[in-house]
Structure formats: structure tokens, C-alpha cells
C-alpha positions in Angstrom: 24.6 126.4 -17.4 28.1 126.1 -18.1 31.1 125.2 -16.1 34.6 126.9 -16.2 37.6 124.4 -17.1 39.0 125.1 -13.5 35.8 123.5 -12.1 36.2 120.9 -14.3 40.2 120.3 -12.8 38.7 121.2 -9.1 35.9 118.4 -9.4 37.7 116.0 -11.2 41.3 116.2 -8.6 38.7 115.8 -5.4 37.1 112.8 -6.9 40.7 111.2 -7.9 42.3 112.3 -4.7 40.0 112.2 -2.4 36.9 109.6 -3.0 39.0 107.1 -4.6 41.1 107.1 -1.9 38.0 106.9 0.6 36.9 103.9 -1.2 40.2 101.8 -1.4 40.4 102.3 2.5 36.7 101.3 3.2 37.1 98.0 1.2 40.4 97.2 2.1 39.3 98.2 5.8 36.5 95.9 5.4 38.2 92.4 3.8 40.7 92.7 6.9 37.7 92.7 9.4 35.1 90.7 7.3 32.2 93.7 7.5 31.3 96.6 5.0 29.4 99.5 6.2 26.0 100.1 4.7 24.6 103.9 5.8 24.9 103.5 9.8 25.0 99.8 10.1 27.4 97.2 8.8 27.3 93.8 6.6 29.0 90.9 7.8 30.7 88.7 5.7 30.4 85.9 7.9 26.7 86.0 8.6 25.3 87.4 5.1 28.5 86.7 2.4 25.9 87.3 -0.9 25.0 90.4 0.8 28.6 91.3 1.6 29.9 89.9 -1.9 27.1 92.2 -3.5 28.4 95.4 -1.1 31.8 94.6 -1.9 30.8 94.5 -6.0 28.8 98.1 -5.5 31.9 99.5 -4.0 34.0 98.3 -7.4 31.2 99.9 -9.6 31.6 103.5 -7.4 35.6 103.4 -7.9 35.3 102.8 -11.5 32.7 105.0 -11.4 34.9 107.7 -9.3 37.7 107.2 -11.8 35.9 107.5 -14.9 34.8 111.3 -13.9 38.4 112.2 -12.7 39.5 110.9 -16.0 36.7 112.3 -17.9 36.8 116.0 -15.9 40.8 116.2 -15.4 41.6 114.8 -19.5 38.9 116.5 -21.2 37.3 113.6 -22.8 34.0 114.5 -23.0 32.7 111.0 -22.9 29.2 112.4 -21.5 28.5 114.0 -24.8 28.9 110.6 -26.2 26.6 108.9 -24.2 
């Protein structure tokens, strides 16, 4: 199955404009009140800081992760073919 350019631009400008943004706010949101939300419950930094350190490193991995498909979907790279 193959995927139209526009989808491409649509997928890739919600992932840059949207989730990126979702993410920056839930980590910044969390360092300010020392707790990161895990599904419907949160981890505190001040009762479980590996847990919260480990949280807080997942949520780098999804941004990068966010911006390498915007980059890859919006450019045209085509870095999955690479892979």
C-alpha cells in the first residue's frame, strides 16, 4: 500500500506541530512540579528519582523520535528505506 505525498506532509506537520509540542509541555510541566505522568498515575521525582530520571529519558527518546518522522515525512528523506 502506498501513501500519497500529501499524507506524507499531513502526518509529518501533526507530528511536528502537534506531538512535539505535547511533549515539551508534559516535561517542562513535570520538572516544575517534580512528577511525570505514566498512563493514569504519576511518577514522583521525590519519592522514586531513578524511576522519574528513566520517565524523563523515555520522553527525550519519543521527541527525537517525534522529530525524526516530521523530518523524515515533511523532507522526503527516506531514511526508512535505509534502515
Amino acid at each position: 500500500m502506498t501513501t500519497s505525498r500529501s499524507e506524507e506532509l499531513l502526518v509529518g506537520a501533526m507530528a511536528l506541530l502537534v506531538v512535539l509540542p505535547w511533549i515539551a509541555w508534559t516535561v517542562q510541566r513535570g520538572l516544575r512540579e517534580g512528577r511525570l505522568p505514566i498512563g493514569r498515575s504519576y511518577v514522583l521525582r521525590d519519592e522514586r528519582r531513578g524511576a522519574f530520571n528513566a520517565l524523563l529519558g523515555l520522553y527525550a527518546v519519543f521527541a527525537l523520535l517525534a522529530v525524526y518522522i516530521a523530518f523524515d515525512l515533511l523532507l522526503g528523506f527516506k531514511l526508512k528505506d535505509a534502515i
